[in-house]
C-alpha positions as CSV (number, residue, x, y, z in Angstrom):
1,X,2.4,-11.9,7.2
2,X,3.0,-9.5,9.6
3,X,-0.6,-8.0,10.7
4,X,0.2,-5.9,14.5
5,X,-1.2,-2.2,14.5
6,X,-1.2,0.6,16.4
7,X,-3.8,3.0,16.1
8,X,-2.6,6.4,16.3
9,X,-5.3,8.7,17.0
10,X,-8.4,7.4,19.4
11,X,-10.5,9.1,22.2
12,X,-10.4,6.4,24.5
13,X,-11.7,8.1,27.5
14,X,-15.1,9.2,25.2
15,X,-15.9,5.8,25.1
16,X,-18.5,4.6,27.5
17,X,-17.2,2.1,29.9
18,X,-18.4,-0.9,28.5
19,X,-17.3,0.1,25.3
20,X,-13.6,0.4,26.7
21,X,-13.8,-2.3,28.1
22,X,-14.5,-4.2,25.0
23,X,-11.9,-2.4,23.1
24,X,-9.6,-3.7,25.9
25,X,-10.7,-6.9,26.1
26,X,-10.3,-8.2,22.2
27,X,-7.1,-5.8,21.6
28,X,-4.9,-8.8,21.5
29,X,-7.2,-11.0,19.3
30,X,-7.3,-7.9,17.3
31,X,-3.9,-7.5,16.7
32,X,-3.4,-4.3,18.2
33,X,-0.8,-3.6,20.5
34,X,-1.1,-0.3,21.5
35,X,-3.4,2.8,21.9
36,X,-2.7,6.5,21.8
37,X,-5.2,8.1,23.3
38,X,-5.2,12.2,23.0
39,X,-7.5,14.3,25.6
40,X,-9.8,16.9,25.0
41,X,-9.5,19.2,27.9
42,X,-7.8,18.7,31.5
43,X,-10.6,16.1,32.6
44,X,-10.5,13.9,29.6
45,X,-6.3,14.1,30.3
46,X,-6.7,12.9,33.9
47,X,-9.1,10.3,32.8
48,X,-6.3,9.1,30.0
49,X,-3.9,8.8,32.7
50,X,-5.9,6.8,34.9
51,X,-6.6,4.4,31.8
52,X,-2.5,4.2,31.2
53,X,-2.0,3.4,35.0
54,X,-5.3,0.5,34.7
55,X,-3.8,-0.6,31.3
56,X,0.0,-0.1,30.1
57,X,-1.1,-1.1,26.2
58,X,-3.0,2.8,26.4
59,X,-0.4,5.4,25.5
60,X,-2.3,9.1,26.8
61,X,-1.5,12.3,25.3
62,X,-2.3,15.2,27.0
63,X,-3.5,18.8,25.4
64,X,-6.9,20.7,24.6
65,X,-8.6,20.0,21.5
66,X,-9.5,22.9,19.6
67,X,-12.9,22.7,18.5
68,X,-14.5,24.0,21.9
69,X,-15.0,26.7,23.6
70,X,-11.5,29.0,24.4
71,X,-10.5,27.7,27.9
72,X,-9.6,29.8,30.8
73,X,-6.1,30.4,31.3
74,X,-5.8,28.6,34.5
75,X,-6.6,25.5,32.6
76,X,-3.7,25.9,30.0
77,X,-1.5,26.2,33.3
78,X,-2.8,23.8,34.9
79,X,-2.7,21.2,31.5
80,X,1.0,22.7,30.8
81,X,2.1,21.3,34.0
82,X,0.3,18.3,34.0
83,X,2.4,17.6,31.1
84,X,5.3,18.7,32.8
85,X,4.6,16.1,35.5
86,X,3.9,13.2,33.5
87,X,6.1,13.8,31.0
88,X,8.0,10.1,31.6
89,X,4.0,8.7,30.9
90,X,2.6,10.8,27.9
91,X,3.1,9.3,24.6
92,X,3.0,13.0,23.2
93,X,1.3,16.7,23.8
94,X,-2.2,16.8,22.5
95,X,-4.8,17.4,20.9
96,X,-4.6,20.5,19.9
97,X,-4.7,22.7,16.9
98,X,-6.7,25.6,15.7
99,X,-10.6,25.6,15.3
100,X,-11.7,24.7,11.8
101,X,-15.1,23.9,12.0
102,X,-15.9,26.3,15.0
103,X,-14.8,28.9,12.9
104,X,-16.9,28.2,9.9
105,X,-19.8,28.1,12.1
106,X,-19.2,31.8,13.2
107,X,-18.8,30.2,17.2
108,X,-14.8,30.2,17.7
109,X,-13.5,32.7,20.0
110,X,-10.2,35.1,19.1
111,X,-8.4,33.6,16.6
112,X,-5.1,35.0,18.1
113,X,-5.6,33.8,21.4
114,X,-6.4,30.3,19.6
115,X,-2.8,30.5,18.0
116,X,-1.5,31.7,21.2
117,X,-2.1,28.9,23.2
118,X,-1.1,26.4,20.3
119,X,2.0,28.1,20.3
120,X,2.4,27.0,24.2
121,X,1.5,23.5,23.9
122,X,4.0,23.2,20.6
123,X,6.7,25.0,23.1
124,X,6.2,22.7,25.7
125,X,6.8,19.8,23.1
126,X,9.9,20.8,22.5
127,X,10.8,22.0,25.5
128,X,10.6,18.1,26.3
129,X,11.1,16.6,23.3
130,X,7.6,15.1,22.5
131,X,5.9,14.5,19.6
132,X,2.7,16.8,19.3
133,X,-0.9,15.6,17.5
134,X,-2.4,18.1,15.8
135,X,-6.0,18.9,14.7
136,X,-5.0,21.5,11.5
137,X,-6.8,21.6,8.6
138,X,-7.6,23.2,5.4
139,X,-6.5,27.0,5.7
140,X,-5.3,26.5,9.2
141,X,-2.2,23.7,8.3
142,X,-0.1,26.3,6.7
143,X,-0.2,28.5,10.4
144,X,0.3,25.6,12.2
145,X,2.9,24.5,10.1
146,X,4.1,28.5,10.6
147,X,4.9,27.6,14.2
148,X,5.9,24.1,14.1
149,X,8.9,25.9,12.1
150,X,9.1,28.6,14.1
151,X,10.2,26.4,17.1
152,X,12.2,24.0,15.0
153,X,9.6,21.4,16.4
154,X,10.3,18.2,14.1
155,X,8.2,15.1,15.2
156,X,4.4,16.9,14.5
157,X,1.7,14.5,13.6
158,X,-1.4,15.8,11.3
159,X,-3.8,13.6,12.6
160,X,-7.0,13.4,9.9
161,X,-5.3,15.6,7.4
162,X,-7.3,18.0,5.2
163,X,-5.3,20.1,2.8
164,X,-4.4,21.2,-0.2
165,X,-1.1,20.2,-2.1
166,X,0.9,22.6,-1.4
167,X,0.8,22.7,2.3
168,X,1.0,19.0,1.8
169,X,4.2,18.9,0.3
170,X,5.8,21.3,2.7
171,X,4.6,18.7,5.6
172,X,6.7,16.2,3.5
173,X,9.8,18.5,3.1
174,X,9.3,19.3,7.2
175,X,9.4,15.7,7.7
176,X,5.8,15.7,9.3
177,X,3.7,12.8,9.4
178,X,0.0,12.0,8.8
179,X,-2.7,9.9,9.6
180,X,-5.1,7.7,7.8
181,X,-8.8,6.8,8.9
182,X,-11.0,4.2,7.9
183,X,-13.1,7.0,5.5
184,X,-9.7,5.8,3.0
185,X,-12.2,2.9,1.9
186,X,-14.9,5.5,0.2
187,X,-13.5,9.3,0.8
188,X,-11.6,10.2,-2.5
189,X,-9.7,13.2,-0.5
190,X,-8.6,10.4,2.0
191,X,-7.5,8.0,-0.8
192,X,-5.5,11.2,-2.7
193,X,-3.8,11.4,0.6
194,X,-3.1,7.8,1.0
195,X,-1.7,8.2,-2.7
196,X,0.6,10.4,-2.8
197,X,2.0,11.0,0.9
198,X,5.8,8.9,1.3
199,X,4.5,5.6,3.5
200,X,7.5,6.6,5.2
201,X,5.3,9.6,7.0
202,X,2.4,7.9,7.4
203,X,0.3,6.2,10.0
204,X,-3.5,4.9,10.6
205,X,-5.9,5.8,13.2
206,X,-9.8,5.7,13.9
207,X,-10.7,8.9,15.6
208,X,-12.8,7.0,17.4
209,X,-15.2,7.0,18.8
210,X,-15.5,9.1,15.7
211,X,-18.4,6.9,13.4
212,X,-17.7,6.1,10.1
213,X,-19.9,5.3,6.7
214,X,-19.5,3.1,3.8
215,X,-18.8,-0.8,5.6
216,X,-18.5,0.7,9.0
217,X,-21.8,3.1,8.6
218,X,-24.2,2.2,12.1
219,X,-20.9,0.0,14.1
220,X,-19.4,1.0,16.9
221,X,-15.4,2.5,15.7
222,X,-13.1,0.2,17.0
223,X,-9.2,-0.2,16.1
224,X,-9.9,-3.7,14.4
225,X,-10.9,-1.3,11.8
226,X,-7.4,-0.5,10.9
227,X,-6.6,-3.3,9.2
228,X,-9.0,-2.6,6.4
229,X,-7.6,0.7,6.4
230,X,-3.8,-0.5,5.9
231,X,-5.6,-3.5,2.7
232,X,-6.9,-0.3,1.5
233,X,-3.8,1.4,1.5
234,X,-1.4,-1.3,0.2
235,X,-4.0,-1.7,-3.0
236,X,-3.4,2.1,-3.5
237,X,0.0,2.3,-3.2
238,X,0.4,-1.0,-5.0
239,X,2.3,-2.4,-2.3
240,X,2.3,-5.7,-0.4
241,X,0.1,-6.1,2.5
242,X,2.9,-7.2,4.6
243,X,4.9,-4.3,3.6
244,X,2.9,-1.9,4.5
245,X,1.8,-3.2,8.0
246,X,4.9,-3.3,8.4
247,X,6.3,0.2,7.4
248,X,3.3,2.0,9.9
249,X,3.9,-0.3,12.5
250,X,7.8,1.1,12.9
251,X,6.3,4.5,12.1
252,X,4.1,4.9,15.1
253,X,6.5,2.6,17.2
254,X,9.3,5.5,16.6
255,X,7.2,8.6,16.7
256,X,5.5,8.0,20.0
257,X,8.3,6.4,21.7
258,X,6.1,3.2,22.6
């Protein structure tokens, strides 16, 4: 049976060192074959790019995740042309998005400016023709989904996805993929998305090093987790194992280029 993965989604360079460097080690005997790993502000980018030059098998992407304070605009410019530099390296632009959570909390700075500098990073996409990983949730999908169509930008991956139906089936119609965590194996809202979004636009990820409950509750996340992700999926879908390791495999191998 074929059992490779990819994990499409991971913070590599949040890991402590040792951790890494166990990821690293037992990736093979894991059955993973490659990492992307998305950055959280211009450090965590030039950290991912010094993991890609120490290790080929770690894909970086590079962008400013959302769910932080607003960043000074020297920092966009400066993560804008990092991208622009390293474009033949990145995997993708990202992570970025718009603030859910900081939001709700009553701690996210001007929502325009938020959907201003989205707006550059999903420019600068396809500018070069990368795919972009995208933290957009719940009310905030249907405004990222606003500009992703606004700049014709096809290959957009909703990593995590959190949404309601409708927004869900205009992702489908867009042709935008998803991503699916290890919370598949005891989140109903996970499973419903693993249920009814085409394999065809779907992938798996951890997040990590994102922790998880259920099995996982008190471990360290690590990509071996996948593959009870993708058992989990095949028994919802009512597919064959094989199949469906097979189907997110080519997914992830085509959407970020690796």
């Amino acid at each position: 049976m074929f059992d490779r993965i990819i994990d499409a989604h991971i913070h590599l360079d949040r890991y402590t060192p040792d951790e890494r460097s166990l990821i690293l080690h037992e990736m093979e005997a894991s059955g993973v074959d490659e990492l992307i790993t998305v950055s959280n502000d211009l450090d965590s980018a030039r950290k991912n790019l010094q993991l890609t030059r120490d290790d080929s098998r770690v894909k970086p992407a590079i962008g400013f995740h959302p769910e932080q304070p607003l960043p000074p605009d020297e920092e966009i410019a400066d993560l804008l042309a990092l991208i622009d530099y390293h474009q033949q390296t990145i995997a993708a632009v990202g992570e970025v998005g718009l603030p859910y959570y900081l939001r709700r909390e009553g701690k996210a700075g001007s929502r325009d400016v938020s959907i201003d500098i989205l707006d550059l990073f999903i420019q600068k996409a396809v500018e070069l023709d990368k795919p972009v990983a995208l933290h957009a949730i719940y009310d905030d999908a249907p405004v990222v989904c606003d500009l992703l169509e606004k700049h014709s930008a096809a290959k957009a991956h909703f990593h995590w996805f959190k949404g309601d139906r409708k927004t869900a089936e205009r992702m489908v119609g867009n042709g935008y993929f998803v991503s699916v965590t290890p919370d598949v194996l005891y989140r109903e809202k996970t499973r419903e998305l693993a249920r009814k979004y085409p394999l065809e636009k779907m992938m798996v990820e951890t997040d990590g090093p994102w922790p998880f409950e259920g099995i996982f509750a008190g471990k360290m996340t690590h990509p071996h987790m996948i593959h009870q992700s993708i058992l989990e999926i095949a028994g919802i879908k009512r597919m064959s194992a094989g199949e469906v390791y097979e189907r997110l495999y080519d997914n992830t191998r085509w959407f970020y280029g690796v």
